[in-house]
MARPA-810748 format. One line per 5 residues: number of its first residue (from 1); their letters; for each residue x, y, z negated of N, C-alpha, C, O, CB. Coordinates in steps of 0.05 Angstrom, whole numbers, plus 5000, padded with zeros to 4 digits. Glycine has a CB too. Layout:
# residues N
NUM> a> X:Y:Z:X:Y:Z:X:Y:Z:X:Y:Z:X:Y:Z  ...
//
This chain:
# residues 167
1> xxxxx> 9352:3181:6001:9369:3184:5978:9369:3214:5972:9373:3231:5990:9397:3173:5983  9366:3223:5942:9367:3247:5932:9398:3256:5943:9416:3241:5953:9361:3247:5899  9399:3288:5936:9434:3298:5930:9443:3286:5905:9466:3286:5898:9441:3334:5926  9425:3275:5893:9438:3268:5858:9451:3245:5866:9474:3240:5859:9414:3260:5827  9437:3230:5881:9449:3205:5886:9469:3197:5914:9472:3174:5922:9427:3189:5887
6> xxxxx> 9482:3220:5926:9492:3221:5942:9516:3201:5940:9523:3183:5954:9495:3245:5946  9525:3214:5913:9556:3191:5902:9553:3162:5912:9573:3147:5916:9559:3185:5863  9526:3154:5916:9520:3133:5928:9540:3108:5949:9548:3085:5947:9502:3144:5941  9540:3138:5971:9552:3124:5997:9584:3129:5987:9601:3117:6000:9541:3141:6032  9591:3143:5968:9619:3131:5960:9631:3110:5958:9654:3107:5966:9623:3134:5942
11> xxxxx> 9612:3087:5944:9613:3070:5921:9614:3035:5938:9606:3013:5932:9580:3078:5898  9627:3046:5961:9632:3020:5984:9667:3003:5974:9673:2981:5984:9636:3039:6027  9676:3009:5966:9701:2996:5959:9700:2981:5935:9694:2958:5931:9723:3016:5957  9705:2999:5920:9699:2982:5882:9684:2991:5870:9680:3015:5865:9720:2984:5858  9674:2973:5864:9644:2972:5853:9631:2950:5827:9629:2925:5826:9628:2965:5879
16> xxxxx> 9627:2962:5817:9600:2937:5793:9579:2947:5790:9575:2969:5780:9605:2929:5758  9556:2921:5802:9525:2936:5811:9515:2943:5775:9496:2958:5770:9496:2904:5834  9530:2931:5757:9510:2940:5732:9517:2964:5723:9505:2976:5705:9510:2921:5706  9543:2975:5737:9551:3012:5731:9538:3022:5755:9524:3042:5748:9591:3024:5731  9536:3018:5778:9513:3020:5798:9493:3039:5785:9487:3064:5784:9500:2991:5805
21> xxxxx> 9484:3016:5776:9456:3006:5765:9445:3035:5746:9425:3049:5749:9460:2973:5742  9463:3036:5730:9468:3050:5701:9466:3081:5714:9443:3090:5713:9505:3040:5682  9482:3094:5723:9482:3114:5741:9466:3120:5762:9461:3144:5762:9500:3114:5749  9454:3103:5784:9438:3113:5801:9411:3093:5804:9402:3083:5825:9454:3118:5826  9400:3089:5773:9374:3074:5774:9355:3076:5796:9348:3063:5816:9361:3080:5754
26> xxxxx> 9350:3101:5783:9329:3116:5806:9322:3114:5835:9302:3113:5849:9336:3140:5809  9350:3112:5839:9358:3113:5876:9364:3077:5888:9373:3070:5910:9400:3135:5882  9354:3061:5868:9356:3030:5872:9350:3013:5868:9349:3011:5843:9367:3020:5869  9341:2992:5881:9323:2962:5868:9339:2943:5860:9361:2945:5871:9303:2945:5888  9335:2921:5843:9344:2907:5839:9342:2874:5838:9337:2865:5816:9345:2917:5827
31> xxxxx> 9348:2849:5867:9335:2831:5869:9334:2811:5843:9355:2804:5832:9343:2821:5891  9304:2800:5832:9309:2794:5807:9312:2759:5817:9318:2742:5801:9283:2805:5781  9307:2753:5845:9311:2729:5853:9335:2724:5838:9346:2743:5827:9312:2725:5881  9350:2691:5835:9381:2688:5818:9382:2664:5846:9373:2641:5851:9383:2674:5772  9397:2683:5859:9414:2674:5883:9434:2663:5875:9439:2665:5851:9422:2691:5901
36> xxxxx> 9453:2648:5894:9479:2632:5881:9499:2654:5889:9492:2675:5901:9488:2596:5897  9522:2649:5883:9543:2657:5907:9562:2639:5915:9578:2627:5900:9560:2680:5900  9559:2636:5944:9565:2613:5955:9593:2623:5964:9612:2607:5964:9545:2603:5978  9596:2649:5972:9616:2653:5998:9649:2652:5986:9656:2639:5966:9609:2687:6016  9663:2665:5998:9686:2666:5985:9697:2704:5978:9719:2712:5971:9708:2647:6007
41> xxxxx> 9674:2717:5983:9679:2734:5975:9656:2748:5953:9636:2759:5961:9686:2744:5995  9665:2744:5923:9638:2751:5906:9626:2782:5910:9607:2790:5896:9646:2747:5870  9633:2793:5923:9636:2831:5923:9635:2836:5943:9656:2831:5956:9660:2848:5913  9610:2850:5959:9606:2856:5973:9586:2883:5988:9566:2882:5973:9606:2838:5973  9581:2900:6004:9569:2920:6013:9575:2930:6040:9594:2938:6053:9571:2938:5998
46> xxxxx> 9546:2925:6042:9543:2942:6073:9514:2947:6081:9494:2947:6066:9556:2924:6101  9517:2951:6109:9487:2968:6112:9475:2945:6119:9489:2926:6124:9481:2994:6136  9449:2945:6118:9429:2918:6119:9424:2923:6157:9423:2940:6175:9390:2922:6090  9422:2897:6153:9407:2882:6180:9395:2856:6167:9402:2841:6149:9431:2872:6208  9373:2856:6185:9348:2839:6175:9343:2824:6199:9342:2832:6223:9319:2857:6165
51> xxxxx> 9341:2796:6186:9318:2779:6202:9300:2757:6186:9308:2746:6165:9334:2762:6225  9273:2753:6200:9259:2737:6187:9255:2711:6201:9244:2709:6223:9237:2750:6180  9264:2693:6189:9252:2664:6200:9250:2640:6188:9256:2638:6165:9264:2657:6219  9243:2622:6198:9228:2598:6185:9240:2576:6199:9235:2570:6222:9195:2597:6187  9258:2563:6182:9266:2537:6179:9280:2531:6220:9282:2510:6233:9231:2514:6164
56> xxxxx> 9285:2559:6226:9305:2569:6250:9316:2589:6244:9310:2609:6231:9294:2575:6275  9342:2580:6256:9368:2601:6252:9386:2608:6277:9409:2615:6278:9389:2589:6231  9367:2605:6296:9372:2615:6328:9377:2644:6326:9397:2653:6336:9345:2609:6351  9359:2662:6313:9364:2680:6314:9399:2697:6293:9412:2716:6299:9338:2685:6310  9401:2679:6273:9416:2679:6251:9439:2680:6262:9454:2700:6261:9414:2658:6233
61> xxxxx> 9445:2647:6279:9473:2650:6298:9479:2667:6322:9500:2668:6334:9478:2625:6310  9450:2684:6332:9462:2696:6359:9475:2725:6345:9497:2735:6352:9435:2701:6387  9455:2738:6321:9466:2761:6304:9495:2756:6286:9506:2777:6279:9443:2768:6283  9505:2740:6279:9534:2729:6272:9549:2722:6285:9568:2710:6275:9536:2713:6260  9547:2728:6317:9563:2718:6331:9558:2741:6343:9567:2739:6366:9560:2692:6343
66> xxxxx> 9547:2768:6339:9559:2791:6350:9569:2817:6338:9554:2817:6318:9545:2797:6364  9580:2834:6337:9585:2858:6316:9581:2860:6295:9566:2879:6294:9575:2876:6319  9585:2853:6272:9577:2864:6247:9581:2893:6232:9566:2903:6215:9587:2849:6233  9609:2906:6247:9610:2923:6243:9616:2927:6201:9620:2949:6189:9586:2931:6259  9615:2910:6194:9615:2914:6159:9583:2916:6151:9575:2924:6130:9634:2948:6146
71> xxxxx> 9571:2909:6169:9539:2900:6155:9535:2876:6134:9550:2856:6132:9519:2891:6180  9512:2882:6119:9499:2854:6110:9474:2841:6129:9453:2853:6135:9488:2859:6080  9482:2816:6135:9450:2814:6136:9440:2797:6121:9452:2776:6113:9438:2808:6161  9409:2806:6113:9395:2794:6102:9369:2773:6115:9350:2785:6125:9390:2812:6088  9369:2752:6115:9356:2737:6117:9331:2724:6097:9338:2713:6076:9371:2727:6124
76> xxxxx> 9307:2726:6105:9287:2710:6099:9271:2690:6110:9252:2690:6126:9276:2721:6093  9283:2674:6097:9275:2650:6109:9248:2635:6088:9244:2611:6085:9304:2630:6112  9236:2654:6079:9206:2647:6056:9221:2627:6041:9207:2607:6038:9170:2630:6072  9238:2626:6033:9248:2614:6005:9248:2580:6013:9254:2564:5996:9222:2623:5975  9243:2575:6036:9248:2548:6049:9273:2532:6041:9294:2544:6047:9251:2553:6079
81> xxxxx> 9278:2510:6028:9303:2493:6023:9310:2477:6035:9332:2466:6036:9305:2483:6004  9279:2472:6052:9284:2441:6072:9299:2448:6098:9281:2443:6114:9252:2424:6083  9315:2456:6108:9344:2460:6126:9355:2492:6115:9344:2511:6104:9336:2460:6168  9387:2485:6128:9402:2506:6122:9399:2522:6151:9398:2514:6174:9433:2498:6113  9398:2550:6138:9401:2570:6157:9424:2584:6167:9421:2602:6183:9388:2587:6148
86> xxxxx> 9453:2572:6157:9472:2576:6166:9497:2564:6151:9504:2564:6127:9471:2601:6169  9510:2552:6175:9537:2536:6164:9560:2543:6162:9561:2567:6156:9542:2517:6176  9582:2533:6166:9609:2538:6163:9609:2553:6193:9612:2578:6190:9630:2509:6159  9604:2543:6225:9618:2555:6234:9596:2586:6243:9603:2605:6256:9633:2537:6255  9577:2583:6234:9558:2606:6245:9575:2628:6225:9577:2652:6230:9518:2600:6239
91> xxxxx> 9590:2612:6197:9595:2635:6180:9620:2651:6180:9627:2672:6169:9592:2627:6154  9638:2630:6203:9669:2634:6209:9663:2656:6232:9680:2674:6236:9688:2603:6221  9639:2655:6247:9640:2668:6272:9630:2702:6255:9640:2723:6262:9616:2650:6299  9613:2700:6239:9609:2723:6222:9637:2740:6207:9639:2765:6205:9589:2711:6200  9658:2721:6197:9681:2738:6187:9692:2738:6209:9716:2737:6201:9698:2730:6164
96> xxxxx> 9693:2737:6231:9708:2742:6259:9691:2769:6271:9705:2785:6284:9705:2710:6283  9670:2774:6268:9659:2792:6278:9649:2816:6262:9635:2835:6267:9642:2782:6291  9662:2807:6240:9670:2834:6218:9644:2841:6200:9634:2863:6195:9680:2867:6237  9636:2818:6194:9600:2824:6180:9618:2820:6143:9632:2801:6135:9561:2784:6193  9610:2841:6130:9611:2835:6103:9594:2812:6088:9606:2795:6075:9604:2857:6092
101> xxxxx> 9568:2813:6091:9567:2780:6076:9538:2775:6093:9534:2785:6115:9564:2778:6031  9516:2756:6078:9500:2751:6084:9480:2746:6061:9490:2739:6039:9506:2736:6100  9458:2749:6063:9435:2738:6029:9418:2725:6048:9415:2730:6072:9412:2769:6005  9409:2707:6034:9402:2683:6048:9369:2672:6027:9365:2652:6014:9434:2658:6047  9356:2692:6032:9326:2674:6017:9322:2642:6034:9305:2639:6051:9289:2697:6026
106> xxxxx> 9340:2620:6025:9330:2588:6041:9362:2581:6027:9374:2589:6007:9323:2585:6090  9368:2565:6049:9393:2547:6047:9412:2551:6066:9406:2557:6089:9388:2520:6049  9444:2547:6053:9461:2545:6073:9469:2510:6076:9454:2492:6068:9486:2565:6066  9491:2506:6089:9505:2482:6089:9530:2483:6092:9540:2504:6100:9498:2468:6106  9549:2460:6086:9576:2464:6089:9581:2490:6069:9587:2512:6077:9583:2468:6120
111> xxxxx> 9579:2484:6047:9585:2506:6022:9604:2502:6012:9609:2519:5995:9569:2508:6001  9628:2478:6016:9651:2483:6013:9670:2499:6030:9683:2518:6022:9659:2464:6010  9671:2491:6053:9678:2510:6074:9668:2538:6070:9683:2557:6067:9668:2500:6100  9645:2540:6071:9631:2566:6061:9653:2586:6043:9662:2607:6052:9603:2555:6040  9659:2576:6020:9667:2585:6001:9695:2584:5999:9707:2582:5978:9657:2575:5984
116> xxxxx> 9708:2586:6027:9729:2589:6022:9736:2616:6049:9758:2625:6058:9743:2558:6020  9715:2622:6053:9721:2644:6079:9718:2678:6067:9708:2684:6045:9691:2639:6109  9724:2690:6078:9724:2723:6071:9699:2735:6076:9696:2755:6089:9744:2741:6088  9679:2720:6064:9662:2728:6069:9635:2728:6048:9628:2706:6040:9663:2720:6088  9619:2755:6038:9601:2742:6017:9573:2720:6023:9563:2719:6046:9590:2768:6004
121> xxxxx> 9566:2709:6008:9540:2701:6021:9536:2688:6000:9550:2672:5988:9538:2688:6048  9507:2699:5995:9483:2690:5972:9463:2676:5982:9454:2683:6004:9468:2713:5957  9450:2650:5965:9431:2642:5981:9416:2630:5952:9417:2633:5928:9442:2621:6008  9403:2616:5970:9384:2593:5947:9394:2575:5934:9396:2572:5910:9363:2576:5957  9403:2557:5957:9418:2532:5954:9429:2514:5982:9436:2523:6004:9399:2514:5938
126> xxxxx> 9428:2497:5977:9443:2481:6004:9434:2450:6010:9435:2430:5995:9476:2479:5998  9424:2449:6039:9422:2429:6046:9431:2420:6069:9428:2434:6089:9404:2425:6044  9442:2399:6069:9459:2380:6092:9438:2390:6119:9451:2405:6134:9458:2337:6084  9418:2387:6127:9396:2389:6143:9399:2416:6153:9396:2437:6140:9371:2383:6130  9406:2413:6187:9404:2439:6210:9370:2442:6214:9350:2429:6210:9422:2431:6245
131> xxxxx> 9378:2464:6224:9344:2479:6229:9353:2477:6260:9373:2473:6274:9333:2521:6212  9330:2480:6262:9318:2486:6291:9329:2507:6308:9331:2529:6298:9290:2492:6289  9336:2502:6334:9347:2525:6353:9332:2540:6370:9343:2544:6392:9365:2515:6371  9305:2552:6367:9291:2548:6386:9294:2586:6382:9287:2598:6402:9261:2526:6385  9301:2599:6366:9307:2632:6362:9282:2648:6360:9275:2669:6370:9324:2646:6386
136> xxxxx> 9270:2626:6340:9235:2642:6328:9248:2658:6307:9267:2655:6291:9204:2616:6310  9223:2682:6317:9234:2706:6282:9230:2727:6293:9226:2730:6317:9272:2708:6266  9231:2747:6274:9244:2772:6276:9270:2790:6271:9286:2780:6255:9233:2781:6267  9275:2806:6279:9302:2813:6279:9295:2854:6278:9285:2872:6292:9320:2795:6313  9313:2849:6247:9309:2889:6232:9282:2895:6236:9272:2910:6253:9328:2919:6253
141> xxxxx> 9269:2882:6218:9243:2890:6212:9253:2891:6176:9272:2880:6166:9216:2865:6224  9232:2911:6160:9228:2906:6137:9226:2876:6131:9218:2859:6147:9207:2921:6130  9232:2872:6112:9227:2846:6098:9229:2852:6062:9241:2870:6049:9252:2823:6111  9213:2831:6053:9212:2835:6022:9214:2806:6015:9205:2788:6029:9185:2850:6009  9233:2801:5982:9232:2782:5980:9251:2788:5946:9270:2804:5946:9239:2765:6007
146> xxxxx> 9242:2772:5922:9260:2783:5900:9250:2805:5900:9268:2822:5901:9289:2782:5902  9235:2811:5899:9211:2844:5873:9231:2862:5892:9236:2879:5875:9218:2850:5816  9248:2872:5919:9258:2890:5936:9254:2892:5961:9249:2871:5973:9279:2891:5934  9256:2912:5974:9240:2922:6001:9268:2926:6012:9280:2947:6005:9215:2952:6001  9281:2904:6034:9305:2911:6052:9300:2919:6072:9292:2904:6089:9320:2894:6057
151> xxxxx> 9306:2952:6078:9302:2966:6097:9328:2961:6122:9353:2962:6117:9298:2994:6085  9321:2958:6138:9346:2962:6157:9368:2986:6161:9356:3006:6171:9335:2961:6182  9397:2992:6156:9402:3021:6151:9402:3023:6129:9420:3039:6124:9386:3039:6161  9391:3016:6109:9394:3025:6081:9419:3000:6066:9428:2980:6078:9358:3024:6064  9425:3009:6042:9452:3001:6037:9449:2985:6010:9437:2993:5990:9474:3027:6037
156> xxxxx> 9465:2955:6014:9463:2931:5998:9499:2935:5986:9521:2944:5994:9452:2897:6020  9483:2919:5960:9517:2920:5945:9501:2894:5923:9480:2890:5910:9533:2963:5922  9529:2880:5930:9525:2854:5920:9556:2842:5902:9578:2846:5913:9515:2835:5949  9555:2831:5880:9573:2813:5860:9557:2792:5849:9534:2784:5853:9584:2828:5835  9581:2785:5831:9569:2762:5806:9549:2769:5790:9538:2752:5776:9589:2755:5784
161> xxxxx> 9540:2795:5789:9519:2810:5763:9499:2808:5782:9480:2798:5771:9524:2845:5747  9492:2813:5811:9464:2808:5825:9469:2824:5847:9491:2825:5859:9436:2816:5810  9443:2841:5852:9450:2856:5891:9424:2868:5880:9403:2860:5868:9449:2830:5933  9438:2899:5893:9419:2919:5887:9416:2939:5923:9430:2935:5943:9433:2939:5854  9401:2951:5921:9384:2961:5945:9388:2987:5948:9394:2997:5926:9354:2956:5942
166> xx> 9388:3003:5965:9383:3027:5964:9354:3030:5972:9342:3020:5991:9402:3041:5979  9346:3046:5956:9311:3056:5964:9307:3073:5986:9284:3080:5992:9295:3073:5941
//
């Protein structure tokens, strides 16, 4: 991040990513994927944590079930719909362990429950169907997905208008 765009790391409390947007183009991507918002919190930011996996969310529940610290994590799950990558309680154990939200390239489940916790989370969509426990993946690696490059450490801000990146 430039000094121009320093105001950046201000911009953690209140926020709208399209004044974001407007002000620190330069310094940000923008996912053009059209994620839902599932969670119960539409507004959200924090520093990214990444994992990648496929139609398993072993790794999903052991990282939500420890520190969040006010992170996001982002998950890619290759745009997979056929099982959810995280449910009600993987997502209760996440607002217990202080994670700001989650983006979810695949599916969640239990999206009513979902949507009623303190917590953001964007995804694809939702299916009744658990994934697999076996904790295949990676964990804070780059990942890309929606025309943006989620670095680990670098800083996500997410609403109803979309989720933008720091470069």
């Amino acid at each position: 991040m430039t000094e121009t765009d320093s105001s950046l790391a201000d911009t953690t409390a209140d926020f709208a990513t399209a004044d974001l947007y407007d002000v620190h183009e330069d310094a940000l991507q923008s996912v053009s994927l059209q994620l839902l918002n599932l969670g119960g919190k539409p507004r959200f930011t924090g520093s990214i944590r990444t994992v990648r996996c496929y139609r398993d969310n072993g790794i999903v529940k052991a990282l939500l079930n420890s520190p969040g610290d006010g992170s996001v994590l982002v998950v890619d799950g290759g745009g997979s719909l056929d099982s959810a990558l995280m449910g009600d309680l993987i997502a209760a154990a996440a607002v217990h362990n202080g994670w700001s939200g989650v983006v979810i390239n695949g599916a969640i489940r239990d999206r009513v429950a979902i949507g009623t916790l303190e917590l953001g989370v964007k995804a694809l969509g939702s299916n009744p169907r658990k994934s697999a426990k076996a904790g295949e993946g990676q964990v804070d690696g780059v990942v890309e997905f929606g025309g943006v490059i989620f670095v680990p450490g670098r800083t996500l801000w997410s609403d109803e208008d979309g989720i933008l990146v720091e470069r």
